[in-house]
C-alpha positions as CSV (number, residue, x, y, z in Angstrom):
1,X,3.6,-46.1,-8.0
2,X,3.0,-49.5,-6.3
3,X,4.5,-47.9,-3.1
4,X,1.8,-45.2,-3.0
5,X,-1.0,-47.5,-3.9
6,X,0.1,-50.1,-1.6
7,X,-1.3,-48.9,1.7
8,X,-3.8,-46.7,0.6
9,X,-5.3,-50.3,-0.8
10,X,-4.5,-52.2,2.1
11,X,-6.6,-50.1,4.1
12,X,-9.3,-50.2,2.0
13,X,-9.4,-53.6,2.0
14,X,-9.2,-54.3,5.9
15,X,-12.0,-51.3,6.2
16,X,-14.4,-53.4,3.8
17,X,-13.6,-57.0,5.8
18,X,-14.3,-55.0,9.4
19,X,-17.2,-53.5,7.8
20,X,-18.1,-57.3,6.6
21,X,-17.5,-58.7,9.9
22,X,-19.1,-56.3,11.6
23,X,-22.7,-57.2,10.0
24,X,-22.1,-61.0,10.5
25,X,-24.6,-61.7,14.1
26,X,-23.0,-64.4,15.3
27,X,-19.4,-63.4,15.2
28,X,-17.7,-62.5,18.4
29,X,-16.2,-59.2,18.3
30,X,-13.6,-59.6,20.4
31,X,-10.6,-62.0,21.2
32,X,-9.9,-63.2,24.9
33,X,-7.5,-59.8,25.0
34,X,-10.4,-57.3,24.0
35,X,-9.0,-56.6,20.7
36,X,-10.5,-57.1,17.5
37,X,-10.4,-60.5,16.2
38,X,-7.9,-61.1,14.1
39,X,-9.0,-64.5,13.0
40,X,-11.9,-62.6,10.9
41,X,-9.2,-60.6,9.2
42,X,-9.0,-61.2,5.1
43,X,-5.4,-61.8,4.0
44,X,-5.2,-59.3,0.9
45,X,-3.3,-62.1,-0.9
46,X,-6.2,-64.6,-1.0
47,X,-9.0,-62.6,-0.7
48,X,-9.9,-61.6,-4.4
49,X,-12.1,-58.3,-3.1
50,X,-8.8,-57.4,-1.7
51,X,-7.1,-57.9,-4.9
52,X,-9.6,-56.1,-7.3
53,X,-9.5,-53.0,-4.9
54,X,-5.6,-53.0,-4.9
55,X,-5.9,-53.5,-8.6
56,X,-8.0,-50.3,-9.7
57,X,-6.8,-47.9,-6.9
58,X,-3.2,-49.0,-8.4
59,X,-4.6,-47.8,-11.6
60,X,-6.1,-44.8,-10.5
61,X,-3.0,-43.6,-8.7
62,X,-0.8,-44.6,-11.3
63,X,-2.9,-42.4,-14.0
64,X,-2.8,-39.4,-11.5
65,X,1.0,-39.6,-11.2
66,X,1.7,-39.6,-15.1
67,X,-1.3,-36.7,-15.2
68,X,1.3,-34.7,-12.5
69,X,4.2,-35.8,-14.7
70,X,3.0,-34.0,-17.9
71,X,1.7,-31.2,-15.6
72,X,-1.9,-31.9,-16.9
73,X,-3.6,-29.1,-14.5
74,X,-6.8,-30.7,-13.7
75,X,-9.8,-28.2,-12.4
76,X,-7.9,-25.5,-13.2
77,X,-10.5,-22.5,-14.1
78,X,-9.8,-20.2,-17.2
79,X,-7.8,-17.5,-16.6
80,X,-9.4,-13.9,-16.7
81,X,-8.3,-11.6,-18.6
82,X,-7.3,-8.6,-17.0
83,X,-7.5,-5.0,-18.8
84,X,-5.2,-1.8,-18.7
85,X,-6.7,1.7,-18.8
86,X,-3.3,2.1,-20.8
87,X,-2.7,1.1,-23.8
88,X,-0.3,-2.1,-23.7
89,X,2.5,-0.2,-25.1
90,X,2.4,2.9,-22.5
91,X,2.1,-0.2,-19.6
92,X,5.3,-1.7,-20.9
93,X,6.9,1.6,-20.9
94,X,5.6,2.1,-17.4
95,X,7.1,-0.8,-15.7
96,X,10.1,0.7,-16.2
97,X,13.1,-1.3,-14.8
98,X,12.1,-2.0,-11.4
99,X,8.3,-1.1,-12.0
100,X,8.8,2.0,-10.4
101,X,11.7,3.9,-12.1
102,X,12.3,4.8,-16.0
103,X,15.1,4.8,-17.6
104,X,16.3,7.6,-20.0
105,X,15.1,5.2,-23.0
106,X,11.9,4.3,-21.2
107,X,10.8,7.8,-20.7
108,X,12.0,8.1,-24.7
109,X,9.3,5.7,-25.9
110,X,6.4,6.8,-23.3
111,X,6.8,10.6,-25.1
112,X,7.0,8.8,-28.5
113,X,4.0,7.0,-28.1
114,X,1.5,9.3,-26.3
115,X,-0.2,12.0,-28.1
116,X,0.5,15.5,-25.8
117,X,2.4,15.9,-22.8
118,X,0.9,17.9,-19.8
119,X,3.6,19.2,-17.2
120,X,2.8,20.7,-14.4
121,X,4.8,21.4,-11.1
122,X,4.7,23.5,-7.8
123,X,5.7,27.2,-8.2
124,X,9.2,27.8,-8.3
125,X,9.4,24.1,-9.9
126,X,11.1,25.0,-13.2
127,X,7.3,26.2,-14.4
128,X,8.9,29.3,-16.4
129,X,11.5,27.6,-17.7
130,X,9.1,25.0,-19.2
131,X,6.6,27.5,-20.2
132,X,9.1,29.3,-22.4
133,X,10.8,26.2,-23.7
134,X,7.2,25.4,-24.9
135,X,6.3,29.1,-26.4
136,X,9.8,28.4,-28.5
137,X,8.9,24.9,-29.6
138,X,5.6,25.8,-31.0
139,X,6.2,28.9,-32.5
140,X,3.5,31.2,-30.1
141,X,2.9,31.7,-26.5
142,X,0.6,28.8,-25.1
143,X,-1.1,29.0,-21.7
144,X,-0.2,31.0,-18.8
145,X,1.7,28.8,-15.9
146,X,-1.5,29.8,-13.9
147,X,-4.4,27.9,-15.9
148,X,-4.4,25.1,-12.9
149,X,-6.0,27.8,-11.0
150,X,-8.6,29.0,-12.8
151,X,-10.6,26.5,-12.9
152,X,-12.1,24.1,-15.3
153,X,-13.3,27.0,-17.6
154,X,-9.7,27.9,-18.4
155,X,-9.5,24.7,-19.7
156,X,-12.3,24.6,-21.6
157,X,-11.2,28.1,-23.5
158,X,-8.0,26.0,-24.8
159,X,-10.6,24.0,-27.2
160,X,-11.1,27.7,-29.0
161,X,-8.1,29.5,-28.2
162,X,-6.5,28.1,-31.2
163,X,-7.0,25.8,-33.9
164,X,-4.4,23.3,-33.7
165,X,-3.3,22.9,-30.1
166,X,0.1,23.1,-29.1
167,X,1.1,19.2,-27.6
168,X,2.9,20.7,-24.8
169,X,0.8,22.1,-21.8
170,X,2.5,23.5,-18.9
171,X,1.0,24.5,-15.1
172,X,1.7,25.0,-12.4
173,X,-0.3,22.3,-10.0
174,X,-3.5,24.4,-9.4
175,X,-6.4,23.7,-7.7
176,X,-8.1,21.3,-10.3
177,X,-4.6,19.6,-10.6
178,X,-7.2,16.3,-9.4
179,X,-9.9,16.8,-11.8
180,X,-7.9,17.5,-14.4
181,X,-5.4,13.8,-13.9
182,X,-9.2,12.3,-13.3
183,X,-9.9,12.7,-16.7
184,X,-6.9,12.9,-18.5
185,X,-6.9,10.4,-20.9
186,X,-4.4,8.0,-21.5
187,X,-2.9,8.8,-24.8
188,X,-1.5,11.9,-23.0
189,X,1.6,11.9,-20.8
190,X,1.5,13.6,-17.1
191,X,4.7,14.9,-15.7
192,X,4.7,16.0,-12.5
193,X,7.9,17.5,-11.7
194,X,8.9,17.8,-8.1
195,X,11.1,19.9,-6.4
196,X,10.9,19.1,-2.2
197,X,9.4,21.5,-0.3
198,X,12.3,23.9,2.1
199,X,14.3,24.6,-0.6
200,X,10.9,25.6,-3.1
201,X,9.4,27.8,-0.1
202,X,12.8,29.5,0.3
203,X,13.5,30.1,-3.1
204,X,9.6,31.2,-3.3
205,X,10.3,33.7,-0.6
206,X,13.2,35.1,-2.2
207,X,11.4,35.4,-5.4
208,X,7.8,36.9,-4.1
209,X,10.3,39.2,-1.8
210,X,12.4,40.6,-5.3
211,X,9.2,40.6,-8.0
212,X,6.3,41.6,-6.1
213,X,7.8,43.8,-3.2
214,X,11.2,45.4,-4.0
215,X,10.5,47.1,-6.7
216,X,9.2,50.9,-8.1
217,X,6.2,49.9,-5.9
218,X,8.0,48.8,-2.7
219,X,7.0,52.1,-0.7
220,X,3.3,50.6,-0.7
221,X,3.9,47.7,1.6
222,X,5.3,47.8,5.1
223,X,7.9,45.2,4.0
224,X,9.8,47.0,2.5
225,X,11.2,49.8,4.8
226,X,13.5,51.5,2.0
227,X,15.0,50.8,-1.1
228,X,18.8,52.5,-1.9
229,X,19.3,51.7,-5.7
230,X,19.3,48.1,-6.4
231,X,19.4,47.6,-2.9
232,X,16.1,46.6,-0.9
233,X,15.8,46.8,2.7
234,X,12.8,44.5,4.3
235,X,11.5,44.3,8.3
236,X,12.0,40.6,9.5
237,X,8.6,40.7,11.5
238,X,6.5,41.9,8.2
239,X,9.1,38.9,6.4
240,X,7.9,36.4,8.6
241,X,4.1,37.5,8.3
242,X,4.6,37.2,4.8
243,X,6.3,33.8,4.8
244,X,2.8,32.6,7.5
245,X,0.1,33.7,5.3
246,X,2.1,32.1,2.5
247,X,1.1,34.6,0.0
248,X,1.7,34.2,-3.8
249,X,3.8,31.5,-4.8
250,X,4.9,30.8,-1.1
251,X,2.2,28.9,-0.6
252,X,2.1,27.0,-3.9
253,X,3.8,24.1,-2.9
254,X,3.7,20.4,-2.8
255,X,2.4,20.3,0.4
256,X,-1.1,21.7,-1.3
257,X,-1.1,19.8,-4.3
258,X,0.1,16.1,-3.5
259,X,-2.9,15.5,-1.0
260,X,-4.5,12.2,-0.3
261,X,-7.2,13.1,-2.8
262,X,-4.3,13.4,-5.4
263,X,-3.1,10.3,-4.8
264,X,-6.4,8.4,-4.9
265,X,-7.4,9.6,-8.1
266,X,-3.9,8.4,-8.9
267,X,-4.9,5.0,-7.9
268,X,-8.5,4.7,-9.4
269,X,-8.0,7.0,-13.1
270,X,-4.3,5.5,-13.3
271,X,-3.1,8.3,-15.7
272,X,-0.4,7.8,-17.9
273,X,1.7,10.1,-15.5
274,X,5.5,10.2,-14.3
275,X,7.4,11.9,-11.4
276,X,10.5,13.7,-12.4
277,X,12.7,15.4,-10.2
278,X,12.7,19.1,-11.2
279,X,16.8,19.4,-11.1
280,X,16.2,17.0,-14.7
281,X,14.5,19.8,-16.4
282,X,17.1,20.5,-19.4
283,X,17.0,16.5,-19.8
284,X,13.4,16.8,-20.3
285,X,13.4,19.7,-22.4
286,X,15.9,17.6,-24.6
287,X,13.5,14.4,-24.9
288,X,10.5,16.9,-25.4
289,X,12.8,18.6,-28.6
290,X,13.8,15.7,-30.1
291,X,9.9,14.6,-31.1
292,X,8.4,18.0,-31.6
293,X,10.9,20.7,-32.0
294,X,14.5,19.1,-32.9
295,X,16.1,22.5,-33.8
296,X,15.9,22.9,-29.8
297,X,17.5,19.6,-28.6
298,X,20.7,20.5,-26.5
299,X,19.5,24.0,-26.3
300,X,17.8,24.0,-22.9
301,X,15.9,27.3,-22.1
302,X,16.0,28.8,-18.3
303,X,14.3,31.1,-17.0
304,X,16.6,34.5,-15.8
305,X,17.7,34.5,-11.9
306,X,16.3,37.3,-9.8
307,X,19.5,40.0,-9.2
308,X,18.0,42.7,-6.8
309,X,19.7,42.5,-3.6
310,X,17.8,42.3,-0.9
311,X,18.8,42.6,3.4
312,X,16.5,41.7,6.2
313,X,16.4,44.1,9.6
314,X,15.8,42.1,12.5
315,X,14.0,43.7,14.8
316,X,15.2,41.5,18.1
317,X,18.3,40.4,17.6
318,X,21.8,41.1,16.0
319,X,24.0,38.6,14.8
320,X,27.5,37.2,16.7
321,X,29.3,40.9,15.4
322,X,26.4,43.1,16.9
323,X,24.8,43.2,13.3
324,X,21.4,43.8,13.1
325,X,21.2,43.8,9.7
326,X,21.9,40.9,7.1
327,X,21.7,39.3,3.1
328,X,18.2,37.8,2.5
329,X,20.1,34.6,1.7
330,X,21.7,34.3,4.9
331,X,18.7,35.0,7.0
332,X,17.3,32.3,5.3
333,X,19.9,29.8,5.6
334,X,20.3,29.7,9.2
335,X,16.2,30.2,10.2
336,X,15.2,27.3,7.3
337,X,15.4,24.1,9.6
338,X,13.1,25.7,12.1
339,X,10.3,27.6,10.0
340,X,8.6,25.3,8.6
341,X,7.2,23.7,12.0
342,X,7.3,27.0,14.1
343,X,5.0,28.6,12.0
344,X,2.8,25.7,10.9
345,X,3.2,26.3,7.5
346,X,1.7,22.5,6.6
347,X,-1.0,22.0,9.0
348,X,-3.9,21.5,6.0
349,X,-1.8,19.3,4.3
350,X,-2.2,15.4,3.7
351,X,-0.8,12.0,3.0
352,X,2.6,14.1,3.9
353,X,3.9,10.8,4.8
354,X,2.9,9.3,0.7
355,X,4.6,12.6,-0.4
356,X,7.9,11.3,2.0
357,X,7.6,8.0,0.4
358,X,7.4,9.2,-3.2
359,X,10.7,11.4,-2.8
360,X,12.9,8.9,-1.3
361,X,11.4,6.3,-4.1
362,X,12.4,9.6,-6.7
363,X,15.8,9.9,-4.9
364,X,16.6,6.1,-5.3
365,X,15.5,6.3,-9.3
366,X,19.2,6.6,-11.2
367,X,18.2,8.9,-14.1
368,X,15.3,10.7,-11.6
369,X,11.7,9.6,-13.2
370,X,9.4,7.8,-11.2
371,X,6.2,5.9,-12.5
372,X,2.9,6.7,-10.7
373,X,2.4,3.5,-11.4
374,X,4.6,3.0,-7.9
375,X,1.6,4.3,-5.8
376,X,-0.9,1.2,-6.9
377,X,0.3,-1.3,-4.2
């Protein structure tokens, strides 16, 4: 301590003899060198002003040092306390293990603790395999997979539709998908699950192509151009029209849903809300069984596959045998890496770089469930 105080008081004390010296008139300021004299210098040994000032600096320096010692934080402000739209529970769970994936268990506790869970997903996302996993855990049918798009008013009819309400919702992401996570509150778990775009669109394709198109009403539309049995015969040029206008479920993608708007209202309501990739669906059914319907747990439901069979006529070309005619599956296949950018097929969509983000963030999760809480950097 002496060490620290030492100069700082030895300066002080030559400051307050210049400063004497310098108001004594008949003093000569300067030796026959130009410097200073060093004759009116006070020798902080016999000078008691020297002394006294080395003496309570000493002091002073010595008390700071012992303050630093028993970290005694001097004007240190009170710390504000900060508040969670989420209960403190539902944050915990939230943080997961890296703050941005859950773990099996964490998920477990975020289902336990919240009052309903809300899923909603793109079409082709698992929706009908979560809507009938829900009619069979609550004894009735609940909402149709299409109550995103109808507007709040759909919404509103759940409050009379029934008496008790079921605690499982499932949609697919409509239109109001940003009103509704705006004021979701949050006691009730979101999960969004995700399926990435190419392989939805082509499995949409396949499945608006099978359902709405190649069936007893095929010979109504030009895309179909004939139907032998089971066996359904579509033009590639009405195809490809189809797959631009993005009718039906074609065009209910991520690409529409996860917009910057999406992701804003993510940030400001901060919903109780997780990203789960779609291929985890039984998983999820599992979790959602063992609170509310625990007859169902390891009895995952899935919805049926499509089995018409359906072939593409291309109307340019023919394939390396002179074929002009091939499987839905395979046209498909080998024109996927190219569609999506030579028929524009995203150009109203935004934040597609977030979306990129969010799925390699999913990707690098070990059980697949993301918290939204990820986005709030």
């Amino acid at each position: 301590l002496n060490i620290w105080a030492l100069p700082l008081a030895t300066t002080m004390s030559e400051g307050q003899q210049y400063t004497r010296v310098a108001e004594d008139p008949n003093h000569d300021p300067h030796d026959g060198s130009g410097s200073l004299a060093s004759s009116h210098r006070s020798d902080p040994e016999t000078d008691p002003n020297a002394n006294g000032i080395f003496h309570w600096v000493n002091i002073a320096t010595s008390i700071f040092a012992i303050g630093c010692l028993l970290k005694i934080e001097f004007f240190t402000p009170e710390p504000v306390q900060r508040f969670s739209s989420n209960p403190p529970e539902i944050t915990n769970s939230l943080r997961g293990e890296n703050a941005q994936c859950l773990s099996i268990s964490s998920l477990r506790t975020l289902i336990d603790i919240t009052d309903q869970v809300f899923v909603t997903m793109p079409a082709r996302g698992a929706g009908t395999s979560f809507k009938e996993f829900g009619d069979k855990c609550f004894g009735s049918a609940s909402y149709p997979l299409d109550i995103g798009n109808k507007g709040q008013e759909a919404f509103e009819d759940i409050l009379t539709k029934e008496y008790v309400i079921p605690k499982l919702i499932t949609s697919h992401n409509g239109k109001n998908l940003t009103q509704t996570l705006h004021n979701m509150p949050a006691s009730t778990l979101v999960v969004y699950a995700h399926r990435k775009e190419t392989p939805r669109m082509l499995s949409a394709i396949k499945h608006v192509v099978i359902t709405r198109y190649c069936n007893e009403k095929s010979t109504e539309s030009a895309l179909v151009e004939k139907m032998e049995g089971d066996d359904c015969y579509v033009s590639e040029g009405e195809l490809i029209n189809l797959v631009k206008t993005q009718q039906f479920e074609i065009g209910e993608g991520a690409s529409s849903a996860l917009s910057c708007e999406l992701y804003e209202v993510i940030d400001s309501a901060s919903p109780t809300m997780v990203f789960m990739d779609y291929s985890n669906t039984d998983e999820m059914q599992n979790l959602l069984a063992e609170k509310y319907c625990p007859d169902l747990a390891g009895k995952p439901v899935h919805s049926p596959e499509e089995s018409s069979k359906v072939y593409v006529h291309m109307d340019k070309t023919v394939t390396e045998s002179g074929e002009s005619i091939v499987s839905l599956d395979d046209w498909l296949e080998t024109k996927s890496a190219i569609m999506e950018f030579s028929l524009a097929l995203h150009d109203k969509a935004t934040c597609v770089g977030k979306t990129r983000n969010m799925e390699d963030a999913l990707t690098s999760c070990k059980d697949g469930y993301l918290s939204s809480k990820a986005f709030l950097n």
